[in-house]
VEXDREN-2710 file (C-alpha; in Angstrom, 1 decimal):
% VEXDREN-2710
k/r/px/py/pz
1/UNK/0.0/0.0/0.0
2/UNK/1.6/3.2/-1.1
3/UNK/1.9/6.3/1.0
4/UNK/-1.4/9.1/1.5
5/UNK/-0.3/12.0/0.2
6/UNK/-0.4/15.0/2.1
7/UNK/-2.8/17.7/0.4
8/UNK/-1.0/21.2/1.2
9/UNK/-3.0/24.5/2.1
10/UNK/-3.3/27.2/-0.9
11/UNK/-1.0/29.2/1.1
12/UNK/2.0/26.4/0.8
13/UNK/5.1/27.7/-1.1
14/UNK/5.6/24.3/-3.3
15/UNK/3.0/21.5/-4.1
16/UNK/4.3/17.7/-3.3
17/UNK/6.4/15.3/-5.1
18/UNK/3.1/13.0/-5.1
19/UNK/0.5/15.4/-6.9
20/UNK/-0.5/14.6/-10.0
21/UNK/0.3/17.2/-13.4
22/UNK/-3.8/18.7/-13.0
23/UNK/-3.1/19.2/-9.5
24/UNK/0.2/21.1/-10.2
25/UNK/-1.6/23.6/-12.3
26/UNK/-4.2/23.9/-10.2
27/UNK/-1.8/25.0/-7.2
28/UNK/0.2/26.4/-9.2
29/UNK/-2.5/29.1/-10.7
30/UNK/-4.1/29.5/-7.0
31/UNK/-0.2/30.9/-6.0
32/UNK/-0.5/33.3/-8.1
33/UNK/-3.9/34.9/-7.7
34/UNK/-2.7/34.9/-3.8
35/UNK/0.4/36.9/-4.7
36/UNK/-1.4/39.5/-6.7
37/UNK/-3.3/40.2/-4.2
38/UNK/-0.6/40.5/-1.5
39/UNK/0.9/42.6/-3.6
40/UNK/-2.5/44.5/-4.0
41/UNK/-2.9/45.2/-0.1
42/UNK/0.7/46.4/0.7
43/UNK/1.2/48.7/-2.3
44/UNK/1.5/52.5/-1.4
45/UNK/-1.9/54.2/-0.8
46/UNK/-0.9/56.7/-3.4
47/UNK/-0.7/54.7/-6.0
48/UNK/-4.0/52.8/-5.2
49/UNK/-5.6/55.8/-5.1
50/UNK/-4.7/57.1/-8.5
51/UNK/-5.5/53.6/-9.9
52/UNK/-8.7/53.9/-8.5
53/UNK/-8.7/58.0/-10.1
54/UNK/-8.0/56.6/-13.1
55/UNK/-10.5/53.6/-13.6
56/UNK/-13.5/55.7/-12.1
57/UNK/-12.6/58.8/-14.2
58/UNK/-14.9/58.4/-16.8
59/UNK/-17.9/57.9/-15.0
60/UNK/-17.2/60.5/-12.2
61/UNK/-15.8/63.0/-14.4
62/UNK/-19.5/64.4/-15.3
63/UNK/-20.2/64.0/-11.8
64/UNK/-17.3/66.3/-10.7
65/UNK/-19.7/69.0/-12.1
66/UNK/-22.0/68.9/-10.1
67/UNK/-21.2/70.7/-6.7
68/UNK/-24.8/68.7/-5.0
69/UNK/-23.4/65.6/-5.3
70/UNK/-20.3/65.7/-3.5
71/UNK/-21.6/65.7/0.2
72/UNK/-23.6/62.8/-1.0
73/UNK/-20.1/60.3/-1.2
74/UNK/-19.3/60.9/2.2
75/UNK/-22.6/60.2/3.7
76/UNK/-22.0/56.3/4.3
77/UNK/-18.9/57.2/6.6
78/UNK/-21.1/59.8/8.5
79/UNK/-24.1/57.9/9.3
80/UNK/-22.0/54.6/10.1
81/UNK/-20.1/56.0/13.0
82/UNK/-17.1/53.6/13.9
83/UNK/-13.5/51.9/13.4
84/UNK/-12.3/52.8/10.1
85/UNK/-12.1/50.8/6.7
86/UNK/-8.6/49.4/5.6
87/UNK/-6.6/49.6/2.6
88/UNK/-8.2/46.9/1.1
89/UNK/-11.2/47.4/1.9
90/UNK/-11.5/51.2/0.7
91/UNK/-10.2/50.0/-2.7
92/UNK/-13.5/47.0/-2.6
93/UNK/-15.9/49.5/-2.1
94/UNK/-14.4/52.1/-4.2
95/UNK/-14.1/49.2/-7.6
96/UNK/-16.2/46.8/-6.8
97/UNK/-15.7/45.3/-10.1
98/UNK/-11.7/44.5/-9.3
99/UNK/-12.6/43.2/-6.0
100/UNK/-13.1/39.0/-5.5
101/UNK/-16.6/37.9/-5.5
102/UNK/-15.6/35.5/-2.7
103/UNK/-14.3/37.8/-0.2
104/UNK/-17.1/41.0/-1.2
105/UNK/-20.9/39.2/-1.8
106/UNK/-22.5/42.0/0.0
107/UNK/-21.6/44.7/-3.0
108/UNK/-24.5/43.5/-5.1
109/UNK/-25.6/47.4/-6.3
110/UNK/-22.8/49.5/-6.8
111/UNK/-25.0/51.4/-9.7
112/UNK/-27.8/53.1/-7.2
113/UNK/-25.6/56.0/-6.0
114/UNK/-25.6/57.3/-9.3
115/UNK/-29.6/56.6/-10.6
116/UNK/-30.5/59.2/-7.4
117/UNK/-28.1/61.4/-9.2
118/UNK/-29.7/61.3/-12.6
119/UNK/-33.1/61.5/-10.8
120/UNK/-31.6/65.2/-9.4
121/UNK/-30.5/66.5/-12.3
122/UNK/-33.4/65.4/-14.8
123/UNK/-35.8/67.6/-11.2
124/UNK/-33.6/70.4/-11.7
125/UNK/-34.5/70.7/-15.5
126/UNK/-38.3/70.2/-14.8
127/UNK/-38.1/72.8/-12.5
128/UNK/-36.4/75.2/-14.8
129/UNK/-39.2/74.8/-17.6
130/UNK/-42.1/75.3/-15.1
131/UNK/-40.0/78.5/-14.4
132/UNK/-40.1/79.5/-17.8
133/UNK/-43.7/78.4/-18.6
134/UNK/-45.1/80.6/-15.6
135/UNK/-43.0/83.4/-16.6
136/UNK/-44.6/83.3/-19.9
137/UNK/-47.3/83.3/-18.9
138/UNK/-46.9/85.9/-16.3
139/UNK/-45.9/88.0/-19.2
140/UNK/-48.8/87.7/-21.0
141/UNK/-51.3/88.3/-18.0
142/UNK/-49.4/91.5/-17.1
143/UNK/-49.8/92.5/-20.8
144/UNK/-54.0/92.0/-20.8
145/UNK/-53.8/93.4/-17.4
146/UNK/-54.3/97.2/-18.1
147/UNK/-57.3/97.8/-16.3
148/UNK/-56.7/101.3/-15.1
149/UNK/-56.3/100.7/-12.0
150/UNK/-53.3/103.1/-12.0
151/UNK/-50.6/100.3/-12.0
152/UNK/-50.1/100.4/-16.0
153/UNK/-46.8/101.4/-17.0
154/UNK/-45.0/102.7/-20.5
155/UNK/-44.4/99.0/-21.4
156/UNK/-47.8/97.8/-21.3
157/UNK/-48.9/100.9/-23.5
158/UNK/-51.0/100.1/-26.7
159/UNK/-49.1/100.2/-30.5
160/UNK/-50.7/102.9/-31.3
161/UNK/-53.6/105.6/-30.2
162/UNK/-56.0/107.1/-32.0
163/UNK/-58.4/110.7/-31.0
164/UNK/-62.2/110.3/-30.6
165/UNK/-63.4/113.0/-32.9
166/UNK/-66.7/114.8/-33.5
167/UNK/-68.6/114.6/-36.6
168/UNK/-71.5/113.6/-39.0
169/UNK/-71.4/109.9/-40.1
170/UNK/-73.1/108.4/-43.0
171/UNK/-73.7/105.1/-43.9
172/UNK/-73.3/106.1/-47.3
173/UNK/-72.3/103.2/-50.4
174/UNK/-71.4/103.7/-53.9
175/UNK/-72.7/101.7/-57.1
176/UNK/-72.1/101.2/-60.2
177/UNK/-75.2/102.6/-62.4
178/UNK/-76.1/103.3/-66.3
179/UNK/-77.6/106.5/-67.5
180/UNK/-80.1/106.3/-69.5
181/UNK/-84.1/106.5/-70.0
182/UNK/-84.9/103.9/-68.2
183/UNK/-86.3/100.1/-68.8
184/UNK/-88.4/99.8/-72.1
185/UNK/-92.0/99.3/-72.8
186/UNK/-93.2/97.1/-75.5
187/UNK/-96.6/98.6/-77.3
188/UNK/-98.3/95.7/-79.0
189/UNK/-100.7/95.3/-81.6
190/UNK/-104.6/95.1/-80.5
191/UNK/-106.3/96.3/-84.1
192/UNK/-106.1/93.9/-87.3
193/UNK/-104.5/95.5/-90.1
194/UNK/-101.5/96.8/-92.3
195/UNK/-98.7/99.1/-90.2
196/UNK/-99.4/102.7/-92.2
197/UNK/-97.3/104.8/-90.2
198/UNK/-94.1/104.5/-87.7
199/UNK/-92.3/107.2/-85.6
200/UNK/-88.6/107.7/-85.9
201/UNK/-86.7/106.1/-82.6
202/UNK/-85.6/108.9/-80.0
203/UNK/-88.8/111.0/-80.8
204/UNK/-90.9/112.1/-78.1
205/UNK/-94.7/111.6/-78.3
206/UNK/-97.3/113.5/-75.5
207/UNK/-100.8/113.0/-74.6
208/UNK/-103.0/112.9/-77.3
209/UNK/-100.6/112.7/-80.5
210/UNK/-100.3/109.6/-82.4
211/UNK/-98.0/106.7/-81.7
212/UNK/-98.4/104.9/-84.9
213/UNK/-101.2/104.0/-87.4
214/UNK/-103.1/101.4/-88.6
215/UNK/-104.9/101.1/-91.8
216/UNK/-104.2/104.7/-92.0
217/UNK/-105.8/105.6/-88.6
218/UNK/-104.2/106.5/-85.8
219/UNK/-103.6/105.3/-82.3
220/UNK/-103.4/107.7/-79.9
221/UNK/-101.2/108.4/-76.2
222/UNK/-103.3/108.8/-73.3
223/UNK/-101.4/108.9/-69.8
224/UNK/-102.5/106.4/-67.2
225/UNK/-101.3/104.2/-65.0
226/UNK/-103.4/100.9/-65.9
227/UNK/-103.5/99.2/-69.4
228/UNK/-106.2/99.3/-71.9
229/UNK/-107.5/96.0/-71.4
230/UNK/-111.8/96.0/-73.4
231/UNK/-113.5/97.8/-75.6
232/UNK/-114.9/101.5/-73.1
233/UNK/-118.5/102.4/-73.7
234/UNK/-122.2/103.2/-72.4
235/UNK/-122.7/101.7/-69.2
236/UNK/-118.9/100.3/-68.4
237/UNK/-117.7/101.2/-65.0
238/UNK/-113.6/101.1/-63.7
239/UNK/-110.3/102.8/-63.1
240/UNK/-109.9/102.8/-66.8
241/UNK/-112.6/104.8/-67.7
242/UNK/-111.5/107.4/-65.1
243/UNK/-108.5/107.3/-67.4
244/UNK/-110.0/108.0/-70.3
245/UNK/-112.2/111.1/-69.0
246/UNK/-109.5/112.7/-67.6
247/UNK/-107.2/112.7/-70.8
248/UNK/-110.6/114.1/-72.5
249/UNK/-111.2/117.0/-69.8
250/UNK/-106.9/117.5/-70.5
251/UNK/-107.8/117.6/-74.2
252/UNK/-110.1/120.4/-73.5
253/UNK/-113.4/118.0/-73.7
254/UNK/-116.2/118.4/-71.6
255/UNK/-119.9/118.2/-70.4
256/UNK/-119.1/115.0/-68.3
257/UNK/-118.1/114.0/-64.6
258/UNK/-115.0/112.6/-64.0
259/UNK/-115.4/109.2/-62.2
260/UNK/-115.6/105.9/-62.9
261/UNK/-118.8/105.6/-64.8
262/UNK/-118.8/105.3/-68.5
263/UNK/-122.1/107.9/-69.5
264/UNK/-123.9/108.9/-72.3
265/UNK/-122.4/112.2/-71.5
266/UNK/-118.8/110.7/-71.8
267/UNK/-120.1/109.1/-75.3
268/UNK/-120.9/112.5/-76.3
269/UNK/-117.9/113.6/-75.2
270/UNK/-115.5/110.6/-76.9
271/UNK/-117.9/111.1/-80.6
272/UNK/-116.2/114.8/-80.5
273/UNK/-112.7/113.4/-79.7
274/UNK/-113.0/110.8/-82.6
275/UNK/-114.7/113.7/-85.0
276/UNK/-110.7/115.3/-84.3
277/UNK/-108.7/112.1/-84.8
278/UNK/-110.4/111.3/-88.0
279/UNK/-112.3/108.1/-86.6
280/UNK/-115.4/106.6/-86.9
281/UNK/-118.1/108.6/-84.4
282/UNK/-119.4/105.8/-82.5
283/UNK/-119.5/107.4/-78.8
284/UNK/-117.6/104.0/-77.8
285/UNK/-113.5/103.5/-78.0
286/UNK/-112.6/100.0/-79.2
287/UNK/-109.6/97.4/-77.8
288/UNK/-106.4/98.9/-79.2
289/UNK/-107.2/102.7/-80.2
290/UNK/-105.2/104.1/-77.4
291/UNK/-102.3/103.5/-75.5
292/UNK/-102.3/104.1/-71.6
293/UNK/-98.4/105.0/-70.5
294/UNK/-97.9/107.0/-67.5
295/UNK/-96.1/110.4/-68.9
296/UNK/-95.0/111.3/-72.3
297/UNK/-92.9/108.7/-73.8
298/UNK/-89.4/108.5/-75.8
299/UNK/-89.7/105.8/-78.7
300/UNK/-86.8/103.6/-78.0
301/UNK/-86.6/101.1/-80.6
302/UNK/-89.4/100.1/-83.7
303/UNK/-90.3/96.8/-83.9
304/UNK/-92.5/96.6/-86.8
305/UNK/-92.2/97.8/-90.5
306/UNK/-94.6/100.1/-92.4
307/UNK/-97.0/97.9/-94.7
308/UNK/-96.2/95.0/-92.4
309/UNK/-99.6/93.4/-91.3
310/UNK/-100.0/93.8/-87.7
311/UNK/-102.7/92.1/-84.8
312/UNK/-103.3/91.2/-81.1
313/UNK/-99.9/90.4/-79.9
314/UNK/-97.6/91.7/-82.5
315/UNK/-94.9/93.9/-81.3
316/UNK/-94.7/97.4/-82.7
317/UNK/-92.4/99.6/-81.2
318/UNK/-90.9/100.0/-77.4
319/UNK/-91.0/103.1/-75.3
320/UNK/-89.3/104.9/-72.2
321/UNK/-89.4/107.4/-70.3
322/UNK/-88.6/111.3/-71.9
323/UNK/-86.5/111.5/-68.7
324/UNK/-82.8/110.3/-68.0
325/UNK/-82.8/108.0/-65.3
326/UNK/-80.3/105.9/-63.9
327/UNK/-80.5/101.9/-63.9
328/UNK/-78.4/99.4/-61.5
329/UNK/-78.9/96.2/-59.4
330/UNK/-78.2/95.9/-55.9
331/UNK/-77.5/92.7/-54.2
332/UNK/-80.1/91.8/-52.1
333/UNK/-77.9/92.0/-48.9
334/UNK/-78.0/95.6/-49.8
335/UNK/-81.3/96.2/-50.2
336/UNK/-81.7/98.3/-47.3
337/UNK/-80.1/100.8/-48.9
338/UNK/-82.8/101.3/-51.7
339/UNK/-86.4/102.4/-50.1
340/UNK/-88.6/104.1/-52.4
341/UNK/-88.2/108.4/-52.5
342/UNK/-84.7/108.0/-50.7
343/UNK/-82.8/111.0/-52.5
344/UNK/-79.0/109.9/-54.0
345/UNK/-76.0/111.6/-55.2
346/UNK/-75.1/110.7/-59.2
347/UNK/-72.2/111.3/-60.1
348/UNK/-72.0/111.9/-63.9
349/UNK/-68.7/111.0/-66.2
350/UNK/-68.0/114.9/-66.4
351/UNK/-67.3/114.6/-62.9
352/UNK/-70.8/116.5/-61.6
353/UNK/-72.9/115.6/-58.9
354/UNK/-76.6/116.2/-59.3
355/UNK/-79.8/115.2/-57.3
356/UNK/-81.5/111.9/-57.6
357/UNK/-84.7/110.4/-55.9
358/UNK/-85.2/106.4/-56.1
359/UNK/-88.1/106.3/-58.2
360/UNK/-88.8/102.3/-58.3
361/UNK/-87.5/99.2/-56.4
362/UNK/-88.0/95.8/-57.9
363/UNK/-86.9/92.5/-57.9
364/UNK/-86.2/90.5/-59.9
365/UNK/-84.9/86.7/-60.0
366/UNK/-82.2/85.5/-62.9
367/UNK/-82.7/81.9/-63.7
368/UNK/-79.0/80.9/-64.9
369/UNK/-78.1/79.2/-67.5
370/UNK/-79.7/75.5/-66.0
371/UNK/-76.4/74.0/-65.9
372/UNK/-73.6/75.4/-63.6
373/UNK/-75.0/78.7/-62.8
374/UNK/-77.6/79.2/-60.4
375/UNK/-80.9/81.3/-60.1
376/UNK/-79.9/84.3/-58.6
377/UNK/-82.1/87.4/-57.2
378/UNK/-81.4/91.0/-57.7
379/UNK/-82.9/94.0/-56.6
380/UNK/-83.6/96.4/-59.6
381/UNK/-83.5/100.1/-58.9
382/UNK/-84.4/103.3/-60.8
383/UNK/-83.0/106.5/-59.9
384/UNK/-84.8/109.8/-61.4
385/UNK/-82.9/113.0/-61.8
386/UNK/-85.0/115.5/-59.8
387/UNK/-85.0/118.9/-61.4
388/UNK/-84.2/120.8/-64.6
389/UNK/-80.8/121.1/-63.7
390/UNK/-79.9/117.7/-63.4
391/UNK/-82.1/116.9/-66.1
392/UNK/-79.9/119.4/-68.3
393/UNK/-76.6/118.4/-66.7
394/UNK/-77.4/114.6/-68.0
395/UNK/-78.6/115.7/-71.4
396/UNK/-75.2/115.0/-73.7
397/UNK/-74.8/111.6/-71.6
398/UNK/-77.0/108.7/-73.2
399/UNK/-76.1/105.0/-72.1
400/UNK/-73.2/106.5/-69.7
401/UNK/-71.9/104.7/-66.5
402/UNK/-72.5/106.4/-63.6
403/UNK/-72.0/106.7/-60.1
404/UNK/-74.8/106.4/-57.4
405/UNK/-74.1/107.3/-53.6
406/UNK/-76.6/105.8/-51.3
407/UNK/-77.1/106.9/-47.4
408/UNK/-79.2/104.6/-45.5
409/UNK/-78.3/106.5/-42.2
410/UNK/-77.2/109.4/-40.8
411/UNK/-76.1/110.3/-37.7
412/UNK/-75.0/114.4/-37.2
413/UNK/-72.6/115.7/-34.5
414/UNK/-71.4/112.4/-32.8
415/UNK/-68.3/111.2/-31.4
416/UNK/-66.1/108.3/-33.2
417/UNK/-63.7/106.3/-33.2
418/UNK/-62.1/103.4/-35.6
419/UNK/-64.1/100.5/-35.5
420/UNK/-60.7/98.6/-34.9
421/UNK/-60.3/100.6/-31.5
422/UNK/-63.6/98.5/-30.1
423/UNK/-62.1/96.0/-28.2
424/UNK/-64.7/93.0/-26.3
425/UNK/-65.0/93.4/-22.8
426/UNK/-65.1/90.0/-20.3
427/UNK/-68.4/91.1/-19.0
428/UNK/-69.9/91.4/-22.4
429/UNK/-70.5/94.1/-24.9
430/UNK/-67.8/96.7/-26.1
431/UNK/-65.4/99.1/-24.9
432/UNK/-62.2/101.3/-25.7
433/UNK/-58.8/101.6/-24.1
434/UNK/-58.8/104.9/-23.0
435/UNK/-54.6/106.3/-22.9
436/UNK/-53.8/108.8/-20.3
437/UNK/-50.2/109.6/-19.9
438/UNK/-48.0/106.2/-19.1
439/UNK/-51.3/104.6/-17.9
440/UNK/-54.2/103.1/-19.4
441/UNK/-58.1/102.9/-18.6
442/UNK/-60.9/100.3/-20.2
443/UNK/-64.1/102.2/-20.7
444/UNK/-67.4/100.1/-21.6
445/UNK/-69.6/102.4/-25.0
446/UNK/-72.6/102.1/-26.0
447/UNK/-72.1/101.6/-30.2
448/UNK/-74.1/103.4/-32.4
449/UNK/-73.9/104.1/-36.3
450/UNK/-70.9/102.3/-38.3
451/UNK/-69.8/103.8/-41.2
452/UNK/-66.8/104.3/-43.5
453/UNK/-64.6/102.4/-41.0
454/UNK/-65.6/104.3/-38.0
455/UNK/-68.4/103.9/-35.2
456/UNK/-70.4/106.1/-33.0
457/UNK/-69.8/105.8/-29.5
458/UNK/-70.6/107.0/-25.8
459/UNK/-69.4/106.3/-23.0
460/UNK/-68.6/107.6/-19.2
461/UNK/-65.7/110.6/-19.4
462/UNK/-65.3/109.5/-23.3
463/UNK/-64.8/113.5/-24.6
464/UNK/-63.5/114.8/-27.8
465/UNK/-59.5/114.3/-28.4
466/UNK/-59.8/111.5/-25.5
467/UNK/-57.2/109.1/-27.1
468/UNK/-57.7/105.9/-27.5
469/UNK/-55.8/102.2/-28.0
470/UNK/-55.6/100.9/-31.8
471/UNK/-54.1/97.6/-32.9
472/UNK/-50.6/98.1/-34.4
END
């Protein structure tokens, strides 16, 4: 039986004759570890200090920035009062990573030091934007905070500043219009027969002269507002044989009442008119003799031919007006500006301004084309020229554009402002920012008429000159 061999301690300076080659190496690697770190623990504290420096120094060297940290690292050594680590055991602690796992389990989170770090800087940031947020905003409350209490300032002044002022304001607008004689009438045939006689267009015909002929008799003008619609004789009653009797008592006819009845005295009075005009006396006036219009009338265009056969329905001429007027469309948003006998300004090419009254207000509604375009509605007004002047002034114009002022409202000796210095209150309705010196005032106003940019307005110590914030 051999000898037992004697298995030496790792601290033994040579393994055994007996040991087998695995065994050698073992030992032999084992020696070594134990003399590196012998050598570790007696090496000059200098020198294991600037090992450490210089393994640690690129994860401390962002740390050394920050002054906050630093009381942080020697916290452990305050709040453990007692005997002192060693050499060796300052370097564990301070590298954990070079230090045996055998001899150090305990170190197990050498990283959480530095997450409360992080977590400090990323609450210093924070902090600095809510700074910056409510500083902003700060700003900006100071800025909508002149409410002239006394405590505004040069800074918080407005752009600019504007003066109420005194005045007369006009809602007044300006369209486009033609001058001319107005829309055209069509006169139509009513009497069988063959065209014997036409007038020239741009002649003027009155009451009581002929406006063409037919079979060589004529058919006369009478002024009235309603059309010739049947035959006028004995016994017929209406607005259009009050018509007819008062053209006869214009004529110079008489012996009859005018009214509304149709009498023997009004045939006798018609059988003389006829007698005149060269027609048959029957006492009665048939369909188509005369032509009711309501003034004298300006041929405009002719529609028929002399010797061309003519009847009920068949167009023979068109009339207007003897009177310039002046023609234009409104939208119908604008329609407050046209009421009926509202006087307007025209301004003629030459430059003039003369007197106009609206004379009619229609509508009317344009169908389109059916495809793309759709019906729209436009309000059609007429604008007379009141007076011989104007009437005079307009003469050597035919079929000129125009310009027509409109005032739907007036309001005389008012204070104003810009509209743009209204500015809407928190409370409701307007008010202005009234500027005195280096301080600033909101006033609520009561709004009135706005026109041409500007606005009436009234309001407690509002004066004129009182100056007032504008927008830049």
């Amino acid at each position: 039986m051999s000898e037992a061999a004697v298995v030496p301690d790792d601290t033994s300076p040579e393994p055994t004759p007996s040991e087998t080659p695995r065994e050698q190496a073992q030992f032999a690697t084992r020696s070594e570890r134990a003399h590196a770190e012998t050598q570790a623990g007696h090496a000059h504290p200098e020198a294991r200090s600037e090992r450490a420096h210089a393994e640690t120094q690129p994860e401390q060297a962002p740390r050394e920035t920050e002054p906050e940290h630093a009381p942080r690292e020697t916290e452990p050594q305050q709040a453990q009062p007692g005997p002192q680590p060693g050499p060796a055991q300052t370097e564990s602690q301070s590298d954990p990573a070079r230090s045996d796992p055998r001899s150090a389990p305990a170190q197990t989170e050498p990283s959480r030091p530095r997450r409360h770090r992080r977590r400090g800087r990323k609450a210093v940031i924070a902090v600095g934007v809510i700074a910056a947020v409510g500083g902003a905003a700060a700003a900006g409350l100071g800025l909508a905070g002149r409410d002239g209490s006394g405590g505004g300032s040069a800074t918080q002044l407005p752009p600019a500043t504007a003066d109420v002022t005194r005045q007369t304001l006009k809602d007044s607008q300006s369209e486009d219009g033609e001058l001319g004689y107005g829309t055209a009438t069509s006169a139509t045939g009513r009497i069988p027969g063959t065209v014997t006689e036409l007038p020239d267009a741009g002649e003027e015909i009155t009451r009581g002269k002929t406006l063409y002929e037919v079979d060589d008799k004529p058919v006369t003008l009478m002024y009235g507002a309603t059309p010739a619609y049947r035959d006028l004789k004995p016994g017929v009653e209406g607005a259009d044989v009050e018509a007819l009797e008062r053209n006869l008592d214009a004529l110079g006819y008489s012996g009859f009442t005018v009214d509304e009845e149709y009498t023997d005295a009004t045939a006798d009075a018609v059988e003389e008119w006829q007698e005149d005009r060269g027609l048959d006396e029957t006492g009665a006036v048939e369909l188509g003799r005369v032509v009711f219009a309501p003034a004298a009338v300006r041929v405009d265009a002719v529609e028929a031919e002399e010797g061309a056969a003519t009847g009920p329905g068949q167009k023979v001429l068109s009339y207007t007006g003897t009177t310039q007027v002046v023609t234009l469309e409104l939208d119908t948003a604008d329609q407050r500006l046209a009421k009926k006998g509202t006087k307007v300004a025209v301004e003629l090419p030459d430059g003039t301004s003369v007197e106009g009254r609206i004379e009619d207000v229609s509508t009317e509604i344009d169908p389109g084309d059916g495809g793309e375009q759709d019906p729209t509605t436009k309000v059609k007004v007429t604008v007379a020229l009141d007076g011989a002047k104007a009437q005079k002034a307009a003469a050597s114009y035919v079929l000129a554009a125009v310009n027509v002022f409109f005032t739907a409202g007036e309001r005389k000796n008012v204070l104003t402002v810009p509209i743009a210095a209204l500015v809407a209150l928190p409370e409701g309705g307007f008010g202005v920012e009234v500027v005195r010196g280096s301080t600033t005032a909101y006033v609520s106003v009561e709004t009135g008429l706005f026109a041409n940019g500007r606005v009436e307005i009234t309001g407690e110590g509002i004066t004129e000159g009182t100056k007032v914030g504008m927008p830049a």
